[in-house]
C-alpha positions as CSV (number, residue, x, y, z in Angstrom):
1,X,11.0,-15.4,2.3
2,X,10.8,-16.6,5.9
3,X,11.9,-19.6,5.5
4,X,15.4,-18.0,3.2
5,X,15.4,-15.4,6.2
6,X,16.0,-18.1,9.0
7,X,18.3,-20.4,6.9
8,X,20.4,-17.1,6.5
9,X,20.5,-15.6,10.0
10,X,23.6,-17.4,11.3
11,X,25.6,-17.1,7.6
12,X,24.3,-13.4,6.7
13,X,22.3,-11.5,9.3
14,X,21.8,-8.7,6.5
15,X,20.8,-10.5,3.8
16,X,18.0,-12.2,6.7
17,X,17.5,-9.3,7.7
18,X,16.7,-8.0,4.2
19,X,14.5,-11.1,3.7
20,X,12.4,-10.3,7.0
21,X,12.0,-6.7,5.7
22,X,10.5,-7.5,2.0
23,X,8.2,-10.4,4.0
24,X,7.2,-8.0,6.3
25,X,6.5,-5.3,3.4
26,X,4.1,-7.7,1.9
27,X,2.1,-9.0,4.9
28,X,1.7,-4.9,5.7
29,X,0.2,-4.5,2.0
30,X,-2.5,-7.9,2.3
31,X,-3.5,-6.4,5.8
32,X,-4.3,-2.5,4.4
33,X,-6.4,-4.7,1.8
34,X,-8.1,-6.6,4.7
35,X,-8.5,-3.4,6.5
36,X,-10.3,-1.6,4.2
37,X,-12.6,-4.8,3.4
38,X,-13.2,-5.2,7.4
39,X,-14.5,-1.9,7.4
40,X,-16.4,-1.5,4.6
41,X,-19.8,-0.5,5.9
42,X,-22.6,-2.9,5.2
43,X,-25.1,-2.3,2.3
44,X,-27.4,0.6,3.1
45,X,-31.0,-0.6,2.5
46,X,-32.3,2.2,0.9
47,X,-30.6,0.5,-2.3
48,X,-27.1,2.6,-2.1
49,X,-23.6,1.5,-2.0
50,X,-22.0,-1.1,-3.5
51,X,-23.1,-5.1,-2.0
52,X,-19.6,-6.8,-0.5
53,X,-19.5,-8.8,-3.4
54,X,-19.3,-5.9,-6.1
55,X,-16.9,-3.7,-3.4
56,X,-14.6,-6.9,-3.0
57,X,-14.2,-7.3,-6.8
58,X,-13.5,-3.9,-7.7
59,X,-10.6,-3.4,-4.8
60,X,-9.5,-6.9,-5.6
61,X,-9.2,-5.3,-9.5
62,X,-7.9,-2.2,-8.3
63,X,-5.2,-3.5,-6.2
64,X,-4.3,-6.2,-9.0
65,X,-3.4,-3.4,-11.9
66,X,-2.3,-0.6,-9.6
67,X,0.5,-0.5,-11.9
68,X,-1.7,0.1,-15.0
69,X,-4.3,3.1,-15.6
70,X,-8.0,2.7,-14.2
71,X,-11.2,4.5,-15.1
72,X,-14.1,4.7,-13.9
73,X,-15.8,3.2,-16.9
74,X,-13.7,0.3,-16.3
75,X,-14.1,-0.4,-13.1
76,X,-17.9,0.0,-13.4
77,X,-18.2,-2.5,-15.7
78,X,-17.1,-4.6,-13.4
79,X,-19.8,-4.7,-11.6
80,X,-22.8,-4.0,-14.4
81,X,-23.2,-0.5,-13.1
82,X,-23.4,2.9,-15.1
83,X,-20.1,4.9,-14.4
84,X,-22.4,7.7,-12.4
85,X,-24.4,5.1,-10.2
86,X,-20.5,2.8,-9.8
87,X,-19.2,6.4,-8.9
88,X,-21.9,7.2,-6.4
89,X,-22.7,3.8,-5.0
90,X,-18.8,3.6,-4.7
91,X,-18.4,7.0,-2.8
92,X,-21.6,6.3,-0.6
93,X,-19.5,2.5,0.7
94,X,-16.2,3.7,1.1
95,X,-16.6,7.2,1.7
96,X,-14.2,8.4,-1.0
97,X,-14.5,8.9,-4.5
98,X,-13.3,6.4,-6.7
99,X,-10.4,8.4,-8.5
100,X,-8.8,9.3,-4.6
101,X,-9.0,5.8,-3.3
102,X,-7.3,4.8,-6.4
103,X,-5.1,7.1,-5.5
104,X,-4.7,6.3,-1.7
105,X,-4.6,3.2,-2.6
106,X,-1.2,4.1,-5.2
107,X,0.3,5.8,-2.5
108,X,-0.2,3.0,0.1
109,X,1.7,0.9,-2.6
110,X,4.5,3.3,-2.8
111,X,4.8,3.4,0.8
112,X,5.2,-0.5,0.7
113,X,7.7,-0.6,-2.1
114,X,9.5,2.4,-0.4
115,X,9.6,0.3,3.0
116,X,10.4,-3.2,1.6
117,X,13.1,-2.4,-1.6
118,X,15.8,0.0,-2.2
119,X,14.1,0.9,-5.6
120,X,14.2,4.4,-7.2
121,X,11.4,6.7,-7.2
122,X,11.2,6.7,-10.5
123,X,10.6,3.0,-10.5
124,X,8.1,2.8,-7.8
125,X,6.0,5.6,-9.7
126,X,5.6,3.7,-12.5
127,X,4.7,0.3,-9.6
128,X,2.3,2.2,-8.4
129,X,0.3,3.2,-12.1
130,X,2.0,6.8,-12.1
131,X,3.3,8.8,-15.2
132,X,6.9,9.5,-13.9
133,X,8.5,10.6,-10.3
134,X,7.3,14.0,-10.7
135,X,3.9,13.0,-10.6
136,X,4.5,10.5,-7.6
137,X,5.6,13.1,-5.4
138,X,2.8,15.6,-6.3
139,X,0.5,13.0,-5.3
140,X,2.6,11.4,-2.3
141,X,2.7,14.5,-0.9
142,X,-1.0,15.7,-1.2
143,X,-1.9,12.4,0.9
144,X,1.1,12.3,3.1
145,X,2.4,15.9,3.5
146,X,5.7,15.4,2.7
147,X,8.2,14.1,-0.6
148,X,8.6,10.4,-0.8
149,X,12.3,11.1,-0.3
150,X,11.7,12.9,3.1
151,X,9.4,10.2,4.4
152,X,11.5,7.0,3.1
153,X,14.6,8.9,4.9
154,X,12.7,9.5,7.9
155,X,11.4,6.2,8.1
156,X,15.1,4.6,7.4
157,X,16.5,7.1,10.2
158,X,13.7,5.6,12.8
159,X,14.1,2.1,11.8
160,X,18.2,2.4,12.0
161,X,17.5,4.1,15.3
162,X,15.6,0.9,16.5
163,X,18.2,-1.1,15.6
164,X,21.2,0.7,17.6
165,X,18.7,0.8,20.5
166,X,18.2,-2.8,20.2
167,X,22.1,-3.4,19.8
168,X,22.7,-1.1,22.6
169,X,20.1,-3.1,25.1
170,X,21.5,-6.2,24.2
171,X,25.2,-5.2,24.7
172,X,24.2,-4.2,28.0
173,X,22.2,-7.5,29.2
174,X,25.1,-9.5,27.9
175,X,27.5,-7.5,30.0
């Protein structure tokens, strides 16, 4: 995507542009996965929490089907656990239930694809494992406080808002 972005800056400075914003979209997305990896707390030795190994598989699963429904059971499996020792060991690592970083983790991904693409709610619901648009901004806005709408607009108004700034400064230094 780079690479398309930098042939296309002197022909079409949107369409780079464009290119630069879906690259930049995806880099944000690997580094929230390396984030919450880099901060996993170690194994506790009393025998609780997840080792790195199991935690890395299940978020590596988890963030591999986000688009497709997850349970528990499933995810358990995954790492030869019972669902109620996966579900505690889990919560006792990361310091959230399963079910909510699933969840966090769904709206993180909407955030992305809201950022990066012009796509519809509706569309990024069903991206990000969700029923319908109704129930992405029920959820958005439990972790978020406000409607996917409101915070894709606000974050469009602060990025356009850069970007006169940054026209602005450079008008002026070339003056």
């Amino acid at each position: 995507m780079l690479q398309k972005a930098a042939e296309m800056v002197q022909r079409d400075p949107v369409e780079a542009r464009s290119c630069i914003e879906r690259a930049a979209a995806l880099l944000r997305d690997v580094q929230a996965r390396h984030e919450l990896l880099d901060e996993a707390p170690p194994k506790k030795p009393s025998g609780q929490g997840l080792a790195r190994w199991q935690l890395n598989r299940v978020v590596g699963h988890i963030d591999h089907n986000i688009d497709r429904s997850l349970r528990i059971t499933d995810l358990a499996q995954l790492v030869d656990l019972s669902a109620s020792h996966f579900a505690r060991a889990f919560r006792s690592s990361v310091g959230v239930a399963p079910r909510n970083f699933v969840l966090q983790r769904r709206v993180a991904r909407a955030k992305s694809l809201m950022q990066g693409t012009d796509l519809p709610l509706s569309e990024i619901a069903l991206a990000c494992g969700l029923s319908d648009q109704a129930h992405l901004s029920r959820i958005f806005r439990r972790f978020t406080g406000m409607p996917p709408n409101a915070w894709r607009r606000q974050r469009r108004d602060s990025e356009l808002q850069r970007h006169r700034e940054q026209v602005s400064s450079s008008r002026s230094i070339n003056s």
